[in-house]
LOROMAR-918701 format. One line per 10 residues: number of its first residue (from 1); for each residue x, y, z of N, C-alpha, C, CB. Coordinates in pm, whole numbers. Glycine has a CB too. Example, Ala and Ser with C-alpha at 12.3 -4.5 7.8 and 13.67 -1.06 7.14 Angstrom:
BEGIN
1> 1319:-569:780:1230:-450:780:1320:-330:780:1131:-447:905 ~ 1285:-225:708:1367:-106:714:1290:3:787:1408:-60:572
***
This chain:
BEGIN
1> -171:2353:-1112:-189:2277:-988:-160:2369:-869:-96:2152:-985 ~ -289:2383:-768:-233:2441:-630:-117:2401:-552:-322:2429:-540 ~ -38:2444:-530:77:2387:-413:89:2458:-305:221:2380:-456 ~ -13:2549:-300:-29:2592:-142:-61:2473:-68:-149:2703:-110 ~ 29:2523:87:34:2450:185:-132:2501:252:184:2478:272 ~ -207:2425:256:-347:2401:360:-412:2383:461:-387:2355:360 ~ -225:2327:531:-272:2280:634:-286:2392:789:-182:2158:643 ~ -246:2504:723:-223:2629:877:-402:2623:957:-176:2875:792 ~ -404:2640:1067:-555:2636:1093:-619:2800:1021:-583:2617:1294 ~ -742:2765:1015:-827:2888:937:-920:2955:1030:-920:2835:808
11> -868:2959:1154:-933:3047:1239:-941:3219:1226:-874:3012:1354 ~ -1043:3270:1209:-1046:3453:1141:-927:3503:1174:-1169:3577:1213 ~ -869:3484:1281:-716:3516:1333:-652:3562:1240:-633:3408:1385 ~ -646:3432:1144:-473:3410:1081:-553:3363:909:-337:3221:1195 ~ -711:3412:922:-735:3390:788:-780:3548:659:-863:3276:809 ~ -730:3668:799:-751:3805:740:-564:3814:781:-900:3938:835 ~ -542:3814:765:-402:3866:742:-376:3995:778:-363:3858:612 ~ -498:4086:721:-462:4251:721:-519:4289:886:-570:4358:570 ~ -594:4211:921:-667:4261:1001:-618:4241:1102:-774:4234:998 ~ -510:4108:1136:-427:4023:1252:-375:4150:1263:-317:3876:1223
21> -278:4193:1162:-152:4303:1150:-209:4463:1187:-85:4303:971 ~ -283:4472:1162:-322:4627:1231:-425:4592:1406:-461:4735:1076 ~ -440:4495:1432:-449:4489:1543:-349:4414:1650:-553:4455:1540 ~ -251:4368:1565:-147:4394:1606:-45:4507:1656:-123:4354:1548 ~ -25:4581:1550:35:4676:1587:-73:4750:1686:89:4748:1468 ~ -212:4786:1715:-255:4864:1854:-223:4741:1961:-446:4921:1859 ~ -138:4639:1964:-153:4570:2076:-6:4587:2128:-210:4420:2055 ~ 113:4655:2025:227:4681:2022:252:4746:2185:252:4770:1893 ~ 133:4805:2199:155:4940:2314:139:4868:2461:13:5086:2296 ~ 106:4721:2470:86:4650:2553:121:4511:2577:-3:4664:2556
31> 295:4486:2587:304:4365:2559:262:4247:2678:435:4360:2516 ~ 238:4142:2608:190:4042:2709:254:3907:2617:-6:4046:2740 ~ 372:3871:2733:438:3752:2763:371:3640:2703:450:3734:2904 ~ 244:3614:2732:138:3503:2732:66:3510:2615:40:3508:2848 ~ 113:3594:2491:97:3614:2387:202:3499:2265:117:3763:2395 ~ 134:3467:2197:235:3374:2131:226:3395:1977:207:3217:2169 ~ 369:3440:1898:347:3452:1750:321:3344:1681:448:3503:1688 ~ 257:3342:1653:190:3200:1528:284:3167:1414:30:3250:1429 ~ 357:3279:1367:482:3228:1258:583:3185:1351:554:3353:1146 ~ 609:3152:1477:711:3075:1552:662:2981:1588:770:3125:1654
41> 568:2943:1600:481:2819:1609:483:2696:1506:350:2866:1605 ~ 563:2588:1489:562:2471:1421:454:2430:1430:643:2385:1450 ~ 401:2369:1274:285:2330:1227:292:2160:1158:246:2447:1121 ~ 277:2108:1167:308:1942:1045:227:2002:957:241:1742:1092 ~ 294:2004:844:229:1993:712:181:1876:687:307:2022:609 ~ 78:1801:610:29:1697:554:43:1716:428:-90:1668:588 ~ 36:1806:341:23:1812:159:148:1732:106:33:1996:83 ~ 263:1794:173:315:1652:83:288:1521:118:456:1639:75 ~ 208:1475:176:198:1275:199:100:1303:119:156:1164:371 ~ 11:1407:125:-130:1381:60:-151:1384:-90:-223:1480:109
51> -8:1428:-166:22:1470:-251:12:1349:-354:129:1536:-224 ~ -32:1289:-469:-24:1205:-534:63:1203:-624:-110:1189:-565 ~ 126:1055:-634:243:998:-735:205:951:-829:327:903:-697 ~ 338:930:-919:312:800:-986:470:746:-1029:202:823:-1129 ~ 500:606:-1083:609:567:-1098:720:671:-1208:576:428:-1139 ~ 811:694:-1125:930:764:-1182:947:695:-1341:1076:736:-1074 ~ 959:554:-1355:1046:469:-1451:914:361:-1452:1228:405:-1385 ~ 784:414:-1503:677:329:-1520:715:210:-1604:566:400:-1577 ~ 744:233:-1773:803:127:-1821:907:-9:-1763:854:189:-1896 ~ 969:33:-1685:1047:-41:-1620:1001:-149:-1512:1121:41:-1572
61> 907:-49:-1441:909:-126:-1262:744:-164:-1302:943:23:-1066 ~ 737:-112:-1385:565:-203:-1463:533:-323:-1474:533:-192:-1605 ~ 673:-328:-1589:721:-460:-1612:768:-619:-1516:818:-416:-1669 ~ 899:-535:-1439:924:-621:-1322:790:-634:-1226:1050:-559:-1238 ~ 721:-534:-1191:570:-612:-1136:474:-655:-1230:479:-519:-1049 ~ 475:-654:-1289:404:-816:-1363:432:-923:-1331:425:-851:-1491 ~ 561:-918:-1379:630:-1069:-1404:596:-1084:-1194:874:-1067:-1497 ~ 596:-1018:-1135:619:-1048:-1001:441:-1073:-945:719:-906:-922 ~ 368:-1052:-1009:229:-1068:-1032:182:-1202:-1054:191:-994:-1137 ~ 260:-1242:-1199:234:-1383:-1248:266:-1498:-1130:332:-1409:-1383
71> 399:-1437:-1095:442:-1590:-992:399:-1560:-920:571:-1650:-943 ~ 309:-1455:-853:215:-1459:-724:83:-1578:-740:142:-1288:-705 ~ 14:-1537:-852:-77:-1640:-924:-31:-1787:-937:-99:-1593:-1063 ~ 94:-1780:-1035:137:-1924:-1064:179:-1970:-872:307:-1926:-1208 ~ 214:-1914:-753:187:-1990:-674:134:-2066:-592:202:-1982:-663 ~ -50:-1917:-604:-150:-2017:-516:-220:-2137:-631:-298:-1907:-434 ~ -185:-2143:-723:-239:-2215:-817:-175:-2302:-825:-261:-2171:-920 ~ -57:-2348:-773:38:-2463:-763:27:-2560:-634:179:-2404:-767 ~ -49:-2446:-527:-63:-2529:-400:-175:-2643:-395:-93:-2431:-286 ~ -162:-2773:-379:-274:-2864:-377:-373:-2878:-278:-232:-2973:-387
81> -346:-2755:-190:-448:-2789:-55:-604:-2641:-85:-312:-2747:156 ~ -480:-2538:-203:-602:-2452:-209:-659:-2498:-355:-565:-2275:-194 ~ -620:-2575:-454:-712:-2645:-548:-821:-2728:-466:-626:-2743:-646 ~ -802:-2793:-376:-918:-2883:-324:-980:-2769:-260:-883:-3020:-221 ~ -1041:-2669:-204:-1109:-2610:-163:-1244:-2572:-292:-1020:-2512:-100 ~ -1317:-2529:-233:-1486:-2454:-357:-1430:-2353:-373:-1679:-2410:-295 ~ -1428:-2378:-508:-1427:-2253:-615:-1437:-2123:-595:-1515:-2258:-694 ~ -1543:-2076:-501:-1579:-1945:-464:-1470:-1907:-338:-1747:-1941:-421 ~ -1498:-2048:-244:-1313:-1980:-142:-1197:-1993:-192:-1259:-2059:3 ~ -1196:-2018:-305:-1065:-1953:-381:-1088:-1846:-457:-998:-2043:-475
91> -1183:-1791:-497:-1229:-1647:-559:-1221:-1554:-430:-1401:-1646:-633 ~ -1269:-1552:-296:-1315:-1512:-187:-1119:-1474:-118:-1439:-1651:-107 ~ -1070:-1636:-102:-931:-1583:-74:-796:-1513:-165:-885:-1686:-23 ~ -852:-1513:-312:-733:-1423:-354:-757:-1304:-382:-669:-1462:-459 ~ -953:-1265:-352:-1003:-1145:-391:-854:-1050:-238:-1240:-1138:-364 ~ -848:-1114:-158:-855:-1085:-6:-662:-1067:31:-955:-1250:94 ~ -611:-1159:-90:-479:-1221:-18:-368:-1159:-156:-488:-1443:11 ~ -439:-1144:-273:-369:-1135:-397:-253:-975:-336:-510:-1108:-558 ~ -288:-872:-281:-217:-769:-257:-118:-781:-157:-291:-677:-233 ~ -114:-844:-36:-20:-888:63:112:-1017:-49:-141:-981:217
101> 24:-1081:-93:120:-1157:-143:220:-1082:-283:37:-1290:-182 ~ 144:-1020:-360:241:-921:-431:339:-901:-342:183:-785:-474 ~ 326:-775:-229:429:-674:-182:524:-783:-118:370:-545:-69 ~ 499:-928:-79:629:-1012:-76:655:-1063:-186:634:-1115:11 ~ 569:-1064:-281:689:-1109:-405:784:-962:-454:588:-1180:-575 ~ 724:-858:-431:779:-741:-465:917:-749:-356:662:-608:-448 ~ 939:-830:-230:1083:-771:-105:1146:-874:-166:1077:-778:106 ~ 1082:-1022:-244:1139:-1117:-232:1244:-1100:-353:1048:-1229:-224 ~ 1175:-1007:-472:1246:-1000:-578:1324:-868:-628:1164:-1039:-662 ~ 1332:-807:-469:1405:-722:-424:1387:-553:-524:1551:-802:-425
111> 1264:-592:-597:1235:-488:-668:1201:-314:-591:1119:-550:-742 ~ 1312:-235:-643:1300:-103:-573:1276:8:-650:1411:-73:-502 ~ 1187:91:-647:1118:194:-727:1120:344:-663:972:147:-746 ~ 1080:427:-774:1093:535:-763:962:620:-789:1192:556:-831 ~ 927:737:-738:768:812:-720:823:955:-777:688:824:-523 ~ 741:1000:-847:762:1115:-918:594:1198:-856:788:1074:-1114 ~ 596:1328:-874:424:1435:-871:362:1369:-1032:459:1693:-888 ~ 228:1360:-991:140:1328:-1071:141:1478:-1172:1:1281:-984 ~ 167:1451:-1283:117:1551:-1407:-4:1600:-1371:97:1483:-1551 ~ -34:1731:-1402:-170:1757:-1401:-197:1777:-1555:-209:1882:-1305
121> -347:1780:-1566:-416:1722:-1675:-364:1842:-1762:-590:1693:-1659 ~ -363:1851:-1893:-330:1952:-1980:-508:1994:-2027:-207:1887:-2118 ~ -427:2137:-2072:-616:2251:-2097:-646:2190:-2214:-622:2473:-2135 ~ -638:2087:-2315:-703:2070:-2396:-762:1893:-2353:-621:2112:-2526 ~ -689:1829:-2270:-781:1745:-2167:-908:1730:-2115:-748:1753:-2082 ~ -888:1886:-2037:-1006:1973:-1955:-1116:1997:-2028:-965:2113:-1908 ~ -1071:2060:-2172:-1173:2099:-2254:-1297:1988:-2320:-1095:2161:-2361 ~ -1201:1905:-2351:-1243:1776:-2390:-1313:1707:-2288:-1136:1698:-2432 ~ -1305:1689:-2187:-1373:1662:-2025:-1521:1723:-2008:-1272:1748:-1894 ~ -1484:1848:-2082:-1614:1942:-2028:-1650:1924:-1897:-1747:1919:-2101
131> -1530:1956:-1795:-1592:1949:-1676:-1603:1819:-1649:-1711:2012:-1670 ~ -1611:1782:-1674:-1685:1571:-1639:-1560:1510:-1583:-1739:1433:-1831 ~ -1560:1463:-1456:-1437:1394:-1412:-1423:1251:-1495:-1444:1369:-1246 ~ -1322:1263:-1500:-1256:1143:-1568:-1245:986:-1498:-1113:1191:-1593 ~ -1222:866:-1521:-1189:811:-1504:-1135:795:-1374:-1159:807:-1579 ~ -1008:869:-1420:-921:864:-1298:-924:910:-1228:-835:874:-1291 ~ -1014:1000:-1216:-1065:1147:-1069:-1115:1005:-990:-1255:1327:-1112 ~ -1232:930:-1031:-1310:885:-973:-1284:739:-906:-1400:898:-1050 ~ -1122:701:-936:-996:614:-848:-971:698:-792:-867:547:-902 ~ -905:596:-618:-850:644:-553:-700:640:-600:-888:603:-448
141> -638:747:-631:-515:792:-684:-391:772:-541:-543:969:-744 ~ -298:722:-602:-166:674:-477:-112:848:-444:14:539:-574 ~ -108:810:-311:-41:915:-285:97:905:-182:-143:1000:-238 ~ 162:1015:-147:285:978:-84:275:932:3:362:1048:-59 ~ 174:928:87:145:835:244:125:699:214:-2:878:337 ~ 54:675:115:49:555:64:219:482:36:-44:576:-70 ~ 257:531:-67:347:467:-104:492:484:13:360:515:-251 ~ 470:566:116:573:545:228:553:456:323:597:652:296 ~ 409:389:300:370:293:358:447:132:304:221:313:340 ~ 408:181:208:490:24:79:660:20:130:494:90:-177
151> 706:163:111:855:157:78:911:121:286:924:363:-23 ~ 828:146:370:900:95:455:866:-69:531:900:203:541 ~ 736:-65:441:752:-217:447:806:-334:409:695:-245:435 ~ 824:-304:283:956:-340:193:1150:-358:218:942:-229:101 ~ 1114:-220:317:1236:-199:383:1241:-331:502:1238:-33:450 ~ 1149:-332:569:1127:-414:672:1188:-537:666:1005:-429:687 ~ 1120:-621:554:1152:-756:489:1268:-771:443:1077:-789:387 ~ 1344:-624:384:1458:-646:327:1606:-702:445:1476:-501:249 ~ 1533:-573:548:1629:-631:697:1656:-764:730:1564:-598:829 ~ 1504:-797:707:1488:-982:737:1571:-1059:674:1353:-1053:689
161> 1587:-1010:550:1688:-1062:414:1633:-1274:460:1958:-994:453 ~ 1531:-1263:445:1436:-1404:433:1464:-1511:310:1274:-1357:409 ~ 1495:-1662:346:1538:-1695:262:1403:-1767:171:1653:-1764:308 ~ 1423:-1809:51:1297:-1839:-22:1209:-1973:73:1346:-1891:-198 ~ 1256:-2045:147:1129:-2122:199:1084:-2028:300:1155:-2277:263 ~ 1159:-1942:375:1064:-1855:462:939:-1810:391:1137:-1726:511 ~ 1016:-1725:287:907:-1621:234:803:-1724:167:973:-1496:111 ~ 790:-1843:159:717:-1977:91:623:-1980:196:810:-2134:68 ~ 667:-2024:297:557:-2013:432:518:-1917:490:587:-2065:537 ~ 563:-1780:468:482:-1650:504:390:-1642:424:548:-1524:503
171> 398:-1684:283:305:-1709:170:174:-1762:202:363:-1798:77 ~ 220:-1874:249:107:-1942:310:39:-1952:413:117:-2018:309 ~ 64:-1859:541:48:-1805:654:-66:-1677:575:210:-1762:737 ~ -6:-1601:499:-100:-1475:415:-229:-1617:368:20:-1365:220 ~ -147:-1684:238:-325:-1693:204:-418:-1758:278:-359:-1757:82 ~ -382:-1849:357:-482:-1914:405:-533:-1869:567:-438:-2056:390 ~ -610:-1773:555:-684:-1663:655:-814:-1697:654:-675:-1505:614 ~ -818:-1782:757:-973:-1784:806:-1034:-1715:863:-1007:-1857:865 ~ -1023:-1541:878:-1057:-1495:933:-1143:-1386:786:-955:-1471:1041 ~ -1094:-1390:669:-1169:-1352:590:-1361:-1389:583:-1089:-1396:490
181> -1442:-1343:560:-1571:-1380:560:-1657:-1400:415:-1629:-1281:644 ~ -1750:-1510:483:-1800:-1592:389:-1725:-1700:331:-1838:-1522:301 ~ -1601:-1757:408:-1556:-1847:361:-1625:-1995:413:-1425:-1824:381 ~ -1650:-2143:330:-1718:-2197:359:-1654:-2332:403:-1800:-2183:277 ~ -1523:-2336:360:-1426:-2417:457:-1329:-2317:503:-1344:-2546:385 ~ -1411:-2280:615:-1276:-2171:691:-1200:-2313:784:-1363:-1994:843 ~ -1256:-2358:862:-1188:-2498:951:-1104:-2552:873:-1287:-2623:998 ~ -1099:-2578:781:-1005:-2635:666:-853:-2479:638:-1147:-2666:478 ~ -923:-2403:613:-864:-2313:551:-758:-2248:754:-1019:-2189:439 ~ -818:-2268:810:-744:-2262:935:-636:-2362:966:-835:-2270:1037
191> -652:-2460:947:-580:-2563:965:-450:-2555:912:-640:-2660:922 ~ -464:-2480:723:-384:-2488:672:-284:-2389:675:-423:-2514:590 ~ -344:-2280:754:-245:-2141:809:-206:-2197:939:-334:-1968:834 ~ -230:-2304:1053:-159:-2342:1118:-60:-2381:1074:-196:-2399:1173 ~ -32:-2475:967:17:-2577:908:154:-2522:887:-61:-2623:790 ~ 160:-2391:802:200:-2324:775:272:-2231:824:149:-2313:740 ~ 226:-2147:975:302:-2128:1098:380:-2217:1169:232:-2095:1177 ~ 378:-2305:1117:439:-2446:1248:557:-2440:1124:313:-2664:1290 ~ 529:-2477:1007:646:-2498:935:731:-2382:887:612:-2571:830 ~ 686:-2256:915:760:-2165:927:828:-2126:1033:712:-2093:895
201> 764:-2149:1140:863:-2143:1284:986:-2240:1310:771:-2175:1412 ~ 952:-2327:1200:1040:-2499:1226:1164:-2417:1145:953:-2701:1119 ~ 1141:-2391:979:1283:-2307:906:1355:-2218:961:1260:-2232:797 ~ 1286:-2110:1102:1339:-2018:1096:1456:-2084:1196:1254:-1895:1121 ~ 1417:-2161:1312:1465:-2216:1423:1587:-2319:1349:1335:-2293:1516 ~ 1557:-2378:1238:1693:-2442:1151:1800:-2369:1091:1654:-2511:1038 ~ 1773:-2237:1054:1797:-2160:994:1895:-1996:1079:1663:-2159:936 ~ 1814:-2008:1158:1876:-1936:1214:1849:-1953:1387:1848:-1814:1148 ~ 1922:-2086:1470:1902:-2151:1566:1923:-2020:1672:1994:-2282:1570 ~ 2022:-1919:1692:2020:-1857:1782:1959:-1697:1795:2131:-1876:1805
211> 1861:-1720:1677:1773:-1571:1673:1597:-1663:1747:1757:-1480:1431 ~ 1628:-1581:1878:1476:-1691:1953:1399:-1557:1903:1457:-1749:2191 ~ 1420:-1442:1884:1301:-1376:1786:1256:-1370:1702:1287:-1310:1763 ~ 1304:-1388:1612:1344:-1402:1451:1174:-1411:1438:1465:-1567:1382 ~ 1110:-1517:1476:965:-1596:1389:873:-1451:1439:882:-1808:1478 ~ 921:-1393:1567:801:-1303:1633:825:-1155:1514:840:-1258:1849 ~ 947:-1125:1487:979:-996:1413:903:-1053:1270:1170:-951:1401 ~ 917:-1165:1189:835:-1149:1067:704:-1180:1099:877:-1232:953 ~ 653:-1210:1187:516:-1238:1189:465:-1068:1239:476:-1386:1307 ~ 538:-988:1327:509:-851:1294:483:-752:1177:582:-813:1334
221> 637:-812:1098:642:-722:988:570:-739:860:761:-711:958 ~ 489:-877:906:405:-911:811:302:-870:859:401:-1032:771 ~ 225:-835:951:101:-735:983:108:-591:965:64:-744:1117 ~ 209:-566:871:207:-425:810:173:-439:676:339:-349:820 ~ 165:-578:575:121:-575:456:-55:-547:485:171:-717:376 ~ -136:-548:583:-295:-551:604:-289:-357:565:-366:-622:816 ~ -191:-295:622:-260:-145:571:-208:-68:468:-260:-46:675 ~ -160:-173:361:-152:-134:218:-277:-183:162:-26:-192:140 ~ -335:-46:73:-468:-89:35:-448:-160:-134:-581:60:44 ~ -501:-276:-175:-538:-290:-317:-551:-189:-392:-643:-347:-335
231> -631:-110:-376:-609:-9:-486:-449:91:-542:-713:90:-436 ~ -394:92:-383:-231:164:-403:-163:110:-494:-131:157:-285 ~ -202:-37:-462:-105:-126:-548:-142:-145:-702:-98:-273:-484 ~ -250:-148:-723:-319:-149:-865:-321:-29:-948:-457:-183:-854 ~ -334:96:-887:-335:234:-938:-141:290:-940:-455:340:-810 ~ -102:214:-892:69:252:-899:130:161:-963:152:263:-764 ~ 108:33:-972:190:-23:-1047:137:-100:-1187:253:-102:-961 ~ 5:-110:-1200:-63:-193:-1298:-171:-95:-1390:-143:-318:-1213 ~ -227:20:-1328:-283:92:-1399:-243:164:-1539:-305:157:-1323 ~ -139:197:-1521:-55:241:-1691:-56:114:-1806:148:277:-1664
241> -54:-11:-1721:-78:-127:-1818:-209:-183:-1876:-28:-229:-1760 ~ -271:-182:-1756:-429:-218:-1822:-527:-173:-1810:-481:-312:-1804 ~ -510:-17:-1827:-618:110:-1822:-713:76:-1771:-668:170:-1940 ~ -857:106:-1852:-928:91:-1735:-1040:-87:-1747:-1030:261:-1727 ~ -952:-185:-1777:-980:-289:-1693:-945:-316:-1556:-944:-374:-1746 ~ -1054:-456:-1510:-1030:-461:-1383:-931:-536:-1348:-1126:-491:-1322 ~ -853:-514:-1225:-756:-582:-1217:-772:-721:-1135:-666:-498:-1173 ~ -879:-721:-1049:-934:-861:-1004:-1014:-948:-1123:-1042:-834:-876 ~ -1053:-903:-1218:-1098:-1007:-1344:-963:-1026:-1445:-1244:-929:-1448 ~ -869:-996:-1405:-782:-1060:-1474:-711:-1167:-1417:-707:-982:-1517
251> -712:-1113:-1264:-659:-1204:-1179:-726:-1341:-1188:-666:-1150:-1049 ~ -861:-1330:-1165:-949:-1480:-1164:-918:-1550:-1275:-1113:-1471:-1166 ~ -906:-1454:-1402:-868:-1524:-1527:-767:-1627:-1534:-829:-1435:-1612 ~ -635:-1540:-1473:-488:-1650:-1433:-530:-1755:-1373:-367:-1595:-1326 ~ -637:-1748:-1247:-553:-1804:-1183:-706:-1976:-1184:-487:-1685:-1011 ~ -806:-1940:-1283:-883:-2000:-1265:-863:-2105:-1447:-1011:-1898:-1209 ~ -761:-2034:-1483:-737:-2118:-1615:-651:-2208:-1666:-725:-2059:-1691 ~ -722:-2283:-1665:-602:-2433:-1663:-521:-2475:-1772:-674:-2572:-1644
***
């Protein structure tokens, strides 16, 4: 595996090395102030965010997200306002809602994990490959930007330390988004994310009468579950379990079987 850093710019400058340095030294004989060394010059690296993971203690935190999977399912499937909706806007809203609602069952059940460097493939892998990307080349693979995305959102909620009817009505604030498309009772499906904001603003104000921010900070910190992508979450925590099935046809399976 390369672990050169990539990110220095590749201007001919600083991409001949030999050539910087001996015209360097003829420039020795003429210094100029307004000259600036490039190795004193701070750069941001990107390779490590760009760098791909995978779970430290897969067996473990595999497990606890499952089980944290199931009661995501067993809850929109318990609600009686999204059984009365068509069939397809309930295919349409958990294709849309199933990943936001994980990463709060993931703060709610306080589950905390660990990221290790992705193995690279071994030469008798390769051989066997013949060249031919695999599977998994051709997923988008989690990487550390990704998952520092998860871990401080997680962090976020944990601050909140939210009690279970909150996180019940943030639940329901997530699934019922009429702003998803092609839905065919969105007016319905709006109503019921009002419904849902009103009765979450009502717990927090019982709950915690002298925080007048309180409802505005989780309704923030819940617009940070929109730029965790489905795939981060499926390729990091569920992929070691159910290779290469899909993970939205299993989902419909749960959650469409009575």
């Amino acid at each position: 595996m390369d672990n050169r850093c990539h990110c220095a710019p590749s201007s001919d400058r600083f991409s001949n090395p030999i050539l910087y340095n001996i015209l360097s030294q003829m420039d020795n004989s003429k210094p100029n102030q307004n000259c600036l060394n490039y190795n004193s010059i701070p750069h941001r690296c990107n390779c490590e965010l760009r760098r791909t993971v995978c779970l430290k203690r897969p067996s473990e935190i595999c497990k606890e997200a499952s089980a944290v999977l199931v009661k995501t399912v067993h809850f929109m499937k318990n609600l009686p306002a999204f059984n009365q909706m068509p069939p397809n806007d309930q295919f349409i809203l958990l294709k849309s809602c199933w990943a936001p609602l994980f990463i709060l069952g993931l703060a709610q059940e306080q589950v905390n994990f660990e990221v290790t460097d992705t193995p690279a493939d071994s030469m008798l892998k390769r051989i066997l490959l013949n060249h031919q990307e695999s599977p998994d080349m051709e997923r988008e693979q989690p990487t550390m930007s990704g998952v520092s995305k998860l871990r401080s959102c997680l962090k976020k909620f944990w601050s909140l330390d939210l009690s279970p009817k909150e996180y019940a009505y943030l639940k329901g604030t997530t699934i019922f988004n009429p702003d998803v498309p092609y839905l065919k009772a969105a007016v319905f499906v709006e109503g019921l994310q009002q419904e849902a904001q009103h009765a979450l603003s009502a717990m927090v104000q019982l709950l915690h009468p002298g925080d007048q921010e309180r409802f505005a900070r989780i309704l923030l910190t819940a617009s940070m579950l929109q730029s965790i992508t489905p795939s981060l979450i499926t390729e990091l925590f569920f992929r070691p379990v159910i290779g290469q099935a899909d993970l939205l046809e299993l989902l419909v399976d749960m959650l469409f079987c009575r």
